[in-house]
N, C-alpha and C positions, 0 to 999 in steps of 0.2 A: 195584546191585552195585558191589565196592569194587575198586582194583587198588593195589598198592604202586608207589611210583615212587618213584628215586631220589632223594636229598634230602631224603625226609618227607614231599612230599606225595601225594598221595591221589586219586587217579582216580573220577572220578566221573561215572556214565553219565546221561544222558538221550535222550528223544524231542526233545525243545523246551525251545531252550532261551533266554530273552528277556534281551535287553541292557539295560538302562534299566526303572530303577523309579518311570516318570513314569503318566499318564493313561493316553497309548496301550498302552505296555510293560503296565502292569498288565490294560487290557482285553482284549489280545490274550492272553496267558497266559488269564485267563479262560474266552475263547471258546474256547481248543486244550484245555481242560482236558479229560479222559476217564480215566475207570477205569481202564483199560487203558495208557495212557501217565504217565511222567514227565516232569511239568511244572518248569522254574526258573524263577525270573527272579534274573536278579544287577543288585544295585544300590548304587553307589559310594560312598552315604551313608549315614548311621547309620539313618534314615528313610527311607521312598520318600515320593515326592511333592510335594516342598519347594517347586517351580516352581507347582503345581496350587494351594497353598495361599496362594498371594501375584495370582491371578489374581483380575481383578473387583472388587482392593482386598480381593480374603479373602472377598471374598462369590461367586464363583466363576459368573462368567455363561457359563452351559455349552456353550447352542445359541443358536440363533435363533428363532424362532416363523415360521409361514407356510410355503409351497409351497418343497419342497427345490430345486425347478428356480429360485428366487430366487437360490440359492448361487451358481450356476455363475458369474457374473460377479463371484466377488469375492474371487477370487484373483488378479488379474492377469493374468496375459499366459498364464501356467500353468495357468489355471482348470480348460482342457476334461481334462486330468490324469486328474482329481476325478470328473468326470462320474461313471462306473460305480462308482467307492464311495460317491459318495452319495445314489446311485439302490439301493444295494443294500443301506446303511444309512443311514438316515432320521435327520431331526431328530424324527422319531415314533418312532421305532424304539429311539434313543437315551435319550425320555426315559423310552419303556415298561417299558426296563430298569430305571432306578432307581425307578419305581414299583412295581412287583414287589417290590424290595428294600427297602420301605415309605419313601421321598424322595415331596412333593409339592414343583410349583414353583410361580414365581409370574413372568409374565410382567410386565415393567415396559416406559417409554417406548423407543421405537424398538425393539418385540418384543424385544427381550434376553430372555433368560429364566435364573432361576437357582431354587434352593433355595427352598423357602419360607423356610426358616432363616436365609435369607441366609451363612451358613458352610461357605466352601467345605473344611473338617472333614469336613464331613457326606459329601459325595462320594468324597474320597477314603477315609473309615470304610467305605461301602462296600465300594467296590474292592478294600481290604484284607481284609474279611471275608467275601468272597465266592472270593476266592484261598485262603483259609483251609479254606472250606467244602469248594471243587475239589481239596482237598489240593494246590496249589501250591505249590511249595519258594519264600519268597522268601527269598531269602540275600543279606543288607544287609552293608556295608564290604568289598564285593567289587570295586575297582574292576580293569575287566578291561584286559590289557595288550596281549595278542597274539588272536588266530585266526587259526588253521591251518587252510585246508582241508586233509579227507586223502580219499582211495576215495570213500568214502560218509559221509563222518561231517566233524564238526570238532572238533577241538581249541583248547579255551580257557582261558589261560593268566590268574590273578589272580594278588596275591603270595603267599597261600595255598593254594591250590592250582588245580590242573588240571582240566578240565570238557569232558565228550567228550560230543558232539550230535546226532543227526542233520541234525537242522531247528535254524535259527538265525533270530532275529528282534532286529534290530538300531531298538532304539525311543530312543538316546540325548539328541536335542535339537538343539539347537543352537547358538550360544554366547549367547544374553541372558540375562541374570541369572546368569554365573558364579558366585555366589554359592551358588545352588541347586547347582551339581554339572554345569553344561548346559559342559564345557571342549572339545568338539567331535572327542570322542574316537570318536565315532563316522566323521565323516567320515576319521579318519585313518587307523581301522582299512578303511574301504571304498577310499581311495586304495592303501591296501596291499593291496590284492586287486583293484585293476585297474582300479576307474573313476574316470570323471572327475569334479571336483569343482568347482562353478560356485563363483565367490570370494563370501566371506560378506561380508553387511552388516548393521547392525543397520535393523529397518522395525517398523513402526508406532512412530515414535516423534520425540520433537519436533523441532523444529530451530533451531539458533541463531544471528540473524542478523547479517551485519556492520555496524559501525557502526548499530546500531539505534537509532530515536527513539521507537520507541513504548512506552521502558520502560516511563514513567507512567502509562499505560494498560493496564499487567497488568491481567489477570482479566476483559477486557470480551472478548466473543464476539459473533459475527457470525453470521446462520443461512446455510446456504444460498450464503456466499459463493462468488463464481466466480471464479478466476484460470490465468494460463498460467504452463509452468516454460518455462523459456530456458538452452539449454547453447550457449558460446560464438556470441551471437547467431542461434540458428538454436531454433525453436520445435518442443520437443516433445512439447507437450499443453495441453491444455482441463481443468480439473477444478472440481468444486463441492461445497460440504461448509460444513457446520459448522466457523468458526473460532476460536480463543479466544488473545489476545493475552496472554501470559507476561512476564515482567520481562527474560528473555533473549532471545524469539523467537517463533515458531508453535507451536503446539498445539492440540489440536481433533480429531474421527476426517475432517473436510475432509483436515488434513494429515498425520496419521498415517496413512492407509488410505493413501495418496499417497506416502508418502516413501520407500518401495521402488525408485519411480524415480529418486528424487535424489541427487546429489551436490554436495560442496564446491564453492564458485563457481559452482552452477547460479543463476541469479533467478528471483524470482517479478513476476510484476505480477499484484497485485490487485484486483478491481474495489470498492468499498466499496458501489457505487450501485445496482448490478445492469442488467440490461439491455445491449443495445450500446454497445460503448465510443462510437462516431459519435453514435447515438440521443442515449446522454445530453448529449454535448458542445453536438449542436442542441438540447437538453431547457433547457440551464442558460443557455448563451448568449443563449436567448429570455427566459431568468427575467430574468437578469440586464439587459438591456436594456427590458422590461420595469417593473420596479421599478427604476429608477435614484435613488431616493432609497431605499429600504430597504436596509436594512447586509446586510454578505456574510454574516455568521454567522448571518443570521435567514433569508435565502433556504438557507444548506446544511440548517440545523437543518431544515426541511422536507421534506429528504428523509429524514429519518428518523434523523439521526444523533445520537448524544450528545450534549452538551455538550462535554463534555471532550473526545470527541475531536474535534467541531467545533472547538474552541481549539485543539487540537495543530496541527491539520491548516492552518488557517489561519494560525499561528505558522511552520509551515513551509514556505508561500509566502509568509512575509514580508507576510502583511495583517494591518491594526493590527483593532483588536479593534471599533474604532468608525466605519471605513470605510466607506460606501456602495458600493452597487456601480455609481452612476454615476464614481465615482473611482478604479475599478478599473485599473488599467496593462494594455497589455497581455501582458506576461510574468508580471505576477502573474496573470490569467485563465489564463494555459497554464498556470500551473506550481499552481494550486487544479485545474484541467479534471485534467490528470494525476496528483494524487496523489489522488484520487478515484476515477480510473478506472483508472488504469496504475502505483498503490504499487508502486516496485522496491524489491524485497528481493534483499540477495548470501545467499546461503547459508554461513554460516563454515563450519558443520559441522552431523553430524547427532547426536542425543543418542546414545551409546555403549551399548554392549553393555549396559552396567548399567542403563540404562531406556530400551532397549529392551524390546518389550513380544516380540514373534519375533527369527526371523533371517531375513535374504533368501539365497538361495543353499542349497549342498547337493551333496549327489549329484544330480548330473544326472537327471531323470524321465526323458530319454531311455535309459536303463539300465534303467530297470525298469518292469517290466510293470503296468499299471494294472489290470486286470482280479486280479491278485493280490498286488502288491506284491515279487514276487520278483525278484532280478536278473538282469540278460538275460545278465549274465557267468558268476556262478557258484551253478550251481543247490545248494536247499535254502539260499538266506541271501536274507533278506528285512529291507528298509526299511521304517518307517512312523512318520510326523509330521513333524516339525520336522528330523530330518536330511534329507531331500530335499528337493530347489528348489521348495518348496508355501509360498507363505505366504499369511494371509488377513485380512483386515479386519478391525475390532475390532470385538466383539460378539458372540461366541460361534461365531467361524465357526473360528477356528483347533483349538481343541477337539472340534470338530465332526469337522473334516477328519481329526483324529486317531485319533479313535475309529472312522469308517467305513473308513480305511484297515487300523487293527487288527483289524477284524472282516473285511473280505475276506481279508485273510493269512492270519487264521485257519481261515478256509474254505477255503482251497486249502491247507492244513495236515490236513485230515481224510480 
């Protein structure tokens, strides 16, 4: 039903009505969809989906593979959040759906799982055509300005016109990849209705170091590396991951999954050798003393390292290339012992919203209800994805989180 309002625009009613024409947005409209109700979704771009299509490199790594209770640890500090949407909606559950909707996937290294197609197209053609099916209203170049709660209903204000709701589902994003349309319009609209909003940062994503020497060793990777971060001399954490040295800095999911904790002028020391940093110092000190005519670069190249970076590395203690390690000084032995086991890295910065791969921060989860996504301030208006303080690891888990959070709202929508 239609209402005139003043100015020319045009009142227009719904049951549910979705903010964001991302992942979540669109599966949550899906799952409220009924006969009986009027579905929207308003979405700020020509397109929905624009963020979903640049995921996985465009080949769209959806879920994870393996036991959902794996998840819980891999969001952070926020993880236990999660718990009941992921227990309530599966990484089975998830992919049942677009199997239904004729999608097979294909499980690749480190369980990722996507498309068999590899085109993440194909997922969002879905979503699209299944909102179609539910008769869905999506109404694209709507970007929304205001909400009003009023009595019972809300009022939602585009430059086009006016949009009155019962139930509101606020699925916007959050700021990585501006590009897409993710400009945190969401959080602004939920500060203006009353809560709190934890300060955004870009995570999962690389970081650029200062004064870095390992440019020329872009593109070599580390498995399994283990290193601590350090904020103003004071340690605060342990972490291990796959590393992959860049022409600016770190990258890797070792340090993307990680850099949610970090900031500017935080350091890293790295271990390159593995083990106890003590262990290895007594591991090397015996080699070295040991083989006192064998050259330094042939004792490190055995623990497993490069070339090249054996040459860096000993270029940056100052040992010549054809040195024994009976001629070893003893400052250059400390200063090879600790770029081996304790590499300081300064943190300049971390890579920006533009490749960033999430955002850290949001709406505070302590606002809203985990069991359904609604907020604890103002009933009938629900969160879900990337605008609340959830972020998650690379590899299919933030997508994950998205979609199980979209389907519990939904459920407490019916």
């Amino acid at each position: 039903m239609k209402y005139d309002l003043p100015g020319g625009f045009t009142l227009k009613k719904y049951d549910v009505i979705v903010i964001g024409g991302g992942p979540a947005g669109l599966f949550a409209a899906i799952m409220c969809a009924d006969p009986n109700k009027r579905v929207a979704v308003l979405e700020r771009n020509k397109r929905c989906g624009r963020k979903l299509l640049m995921t996985g490199a465009g080949k769209c790594n959806l879920t994870q593979g393996g036991d959902i209770t794996d998840f819980f640890t891999c969001y952070g500090k926020n993880g236990k959040f999660l718990k009941h949407a992921l227990l309530t909606f599966t990484n089975e559950d998830l992919l049942r759906f677009f199997r239904q909707h004729g999608m097979e996937f294909v499980t690749t290294e480190h369980n990722k799982v996507f498309p068999k197609s590899l085109k993440a197209v194909d997922v969002l053609n879905v979503l699209i055509s299944q909102c179609q099916r539910r008769q869905v209203e999506v109404i694209t170049e709507a970007p929304v300005e205001t909400i009003e709660p009023k009595v019972a209903s809300f009022m939602i204000s585009t430059p086009e016109n006016v949009y009155e709701s019962r139930q509101v589902i606020v699925a916007t994003g959050g700021l990585s990849y501006p590009v897409t349309g993710s400009t945190g319009d969401g959080q602004r609209f939920a500060k203006e209705l009353g809560h709190k909003i934890i300060p955004m940062k870009p995570a999962l994503t690389p970081l650029k170091i200062k004064n870095y020497a390992l440019a020329k060793l872009s593109g070599q990777s580390f498995e399994n590396l283990a290193y601590t971060l350090w904020r103003q001399g004071k340690k605060l954490g342990s972490y291990k991951g796959d590393v992959l040295l860049t022409h600016t800095g770190l990258s890797g999911p070792g340090i993307l999954n990680n850099s949610r904790y970090m900031q500017s002028q935080d350091v890293l020391k790295l271990n390159f050798i593995g083990g106890s940093i003590e262990e290895m110092r007594q591991n090397l000190t015996k080699q070295f003393n040991l083989n006192g005519k064998a050259l330094v670069k042939t004792v490190a190249r055995d623990l497993g390292l490069s070339k090249r970076f054996v040459d860096t590395i000993l270029s940056l203690a100052k040992i010549s290339d054809d040195q024994n390690c009976a001629e070893l000084k003893k400052e250059q032995r400390q200063a090879l012992l600790k770029l081996l086991t304790e590499f300081e890295m300064e943190i300049k910065e971390l890579g920006g919203f533009h490749m960033a791969m999430v955002t850290a921060g949001g709406v505070t989860i302590k606002e809203i209800h985990p069991k359904t996504m609604e907020s604890q301030k103002v009933k009938g208006l629900y969160f879900i994805g990337e605008i609340a303080d959830i972020d998650g690891d690379t590899g299919g888990y933030n997508l994950q989180a998205a979609m199980s959070m979209a389907f519990v709202a939904a459920e407490a929508l019916k």
